[in-house]
Each structure stands twice: as C-alpha cells, then as structure tokens.
N, C-alpha and C positions, 0 to 999 in steps of 0.2 A: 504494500500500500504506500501510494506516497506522499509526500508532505501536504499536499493540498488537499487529497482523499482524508486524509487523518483531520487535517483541521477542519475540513466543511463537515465529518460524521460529528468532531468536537462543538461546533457551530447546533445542528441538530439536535443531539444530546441533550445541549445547556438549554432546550427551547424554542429555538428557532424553528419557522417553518422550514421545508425544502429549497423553497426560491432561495429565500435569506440564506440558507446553510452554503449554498454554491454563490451568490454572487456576494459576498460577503468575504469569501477564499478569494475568490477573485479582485477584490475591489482594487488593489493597488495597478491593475491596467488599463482600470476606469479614471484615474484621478480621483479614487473617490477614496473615503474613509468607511473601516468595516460599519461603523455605525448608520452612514450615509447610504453605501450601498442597502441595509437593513432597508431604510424608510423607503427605499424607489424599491426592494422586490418585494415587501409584505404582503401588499394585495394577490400576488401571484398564487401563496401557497396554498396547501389544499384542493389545487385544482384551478386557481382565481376564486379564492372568497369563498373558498368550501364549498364549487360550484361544481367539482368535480371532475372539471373540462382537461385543460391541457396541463399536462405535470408540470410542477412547480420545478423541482430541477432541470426540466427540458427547458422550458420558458426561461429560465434562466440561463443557459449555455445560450438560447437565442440571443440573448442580450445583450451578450458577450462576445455573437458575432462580428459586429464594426469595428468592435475593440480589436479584436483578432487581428482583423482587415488595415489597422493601423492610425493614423489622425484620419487618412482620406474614407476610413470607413464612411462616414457620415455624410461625404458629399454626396451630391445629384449624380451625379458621373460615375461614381464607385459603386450605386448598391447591384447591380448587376453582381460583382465579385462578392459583398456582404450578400445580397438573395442567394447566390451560388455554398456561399460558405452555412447558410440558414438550410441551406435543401441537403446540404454534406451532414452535418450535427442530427436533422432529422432521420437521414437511413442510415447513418450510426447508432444513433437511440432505440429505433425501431431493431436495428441487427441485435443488437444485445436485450432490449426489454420488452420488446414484441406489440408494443404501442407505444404512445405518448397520451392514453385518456387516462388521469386521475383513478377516474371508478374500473376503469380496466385494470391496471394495475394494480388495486387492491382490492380488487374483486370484488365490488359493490354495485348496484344499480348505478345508470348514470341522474343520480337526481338529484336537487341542492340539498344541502345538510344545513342544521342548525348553524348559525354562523358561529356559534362559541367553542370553540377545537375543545377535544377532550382532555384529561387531565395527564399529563405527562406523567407516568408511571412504568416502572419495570416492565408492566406486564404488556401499555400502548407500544414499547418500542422492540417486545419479543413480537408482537405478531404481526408489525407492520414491515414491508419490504422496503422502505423508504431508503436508509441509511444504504442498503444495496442499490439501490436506485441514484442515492446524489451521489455516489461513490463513480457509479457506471457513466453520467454527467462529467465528474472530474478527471476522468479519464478521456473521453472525450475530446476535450479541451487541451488536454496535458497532451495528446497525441498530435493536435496540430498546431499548439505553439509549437512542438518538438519539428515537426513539418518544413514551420516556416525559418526553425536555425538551419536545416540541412539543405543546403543546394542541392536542386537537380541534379542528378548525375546526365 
C-alpha cells in the first residue's frame, strides 16, 4: 500500500467521507489545503449527498483530473486531454470495481438515504467496501502521475 492509499484509508477512518478521504490525499496538486480540499468534496460523499449516485472516490479522482493534466488542465483548449484523462480514470475504476454507482457498490437499492451518514463504528467500517474502494481510486491516480514522470519510450 502506498503513502497516499495509507493516508486517504487514515483520512476515512478519522471520519471522512470517501470524496474527502481521496481528495484531501491529494490536495497538495490542487493548491489547496487538506482542510480546503475537505469543504469542495463533502457534498460528493455517499454517492453526492447520500444520493447514492456516482462514488465519492471516483468523483473525486474526476476532480483531480485537470490537476493531473497540469495548470493548462483548466483551459478551453485543454479539456479534450482532461475529458480524455476523465474517460481513462472511468474504465480504470470500472476495471477494478465493476461500477462507479454508490448503491452498486454497496449493494443497496439505488434510492436516497436519510441525509445523516450513520454512526462511524467498528462494525460501519467491517462491512463497508469503501476503504477498498478509495484505496483502488488512489491507485488510480498514483499510476498516472507515475505515467506522466516516464517518457514515452
């Protein structure tokens, strides 16, 4: 496991949802601070708002794809290469966790849930696959920064 896996399950663990758990690891190629990243992915986790839609770790590597893509991620001219990098991140997610729907993933109806997450307990985090899940996210990530050190041969 490596540094970044360790710290986004340590992230999870303490509290966090999924989104927060990954881009929170991430934030320092954001500009941002872990706390900052926190406040921009909160709404994500759960599914978006315990809505149960798109996984909060996936939605968050998406987030992370401009950053990936460099400053120019964000211009008009570049998201071709950020779309390109957003469709790469989804059939890597999808290869390894065989969706990106929240209630898929954890085997649930797709239907909203009470908006109050339940109580963080030994027993919410023995039977959830989540931390397998940001972990698979931070891998992800950690394969195409690693990508972008290695020139083409």
């Amino acid at each position: 496991m490596t540094d970044r896996e360790k710290q986004a399950t340590a992230y999870f663990e303490e509290g966090c949802n999924c989104a927060q758990a990954v881009l929170m690891t991430y934030a320092d190629l954001l500009g941002l601070t872990p706390e900052q990243a926190a406040m921009v992915s909160v709404g994500h986790g759960g599914g978006m708002g315990r809505l149960r839609l798109h996984c909060g770790a996936f939605s968050a590597a998406v987030m992370l794809a401009g950053a990936l893509e460099g400053p120019e991620g964000a211009e008009k001219e570049h998201r071709p290469e950020t779309y390109a990098r957003v469709q790469e991140i989804h059939r890597r997610f999808m290869e390894i966790n065989g969706t990106i729907s929240c209630a898929e993933l954890l085997g649930r109806a797709g239907v909203p849930e009470n908006p109050t997450p339940e109580e963080r307990t030994p027993e919410y985090y023995a039977k959830r696959p989540c931390a397998r899940i940001i972990r698979s996210a931070c891998q992800i990530i950690d394969d195409m920064l690693a990508e972008q050190e290695t020139p083409d041969a």
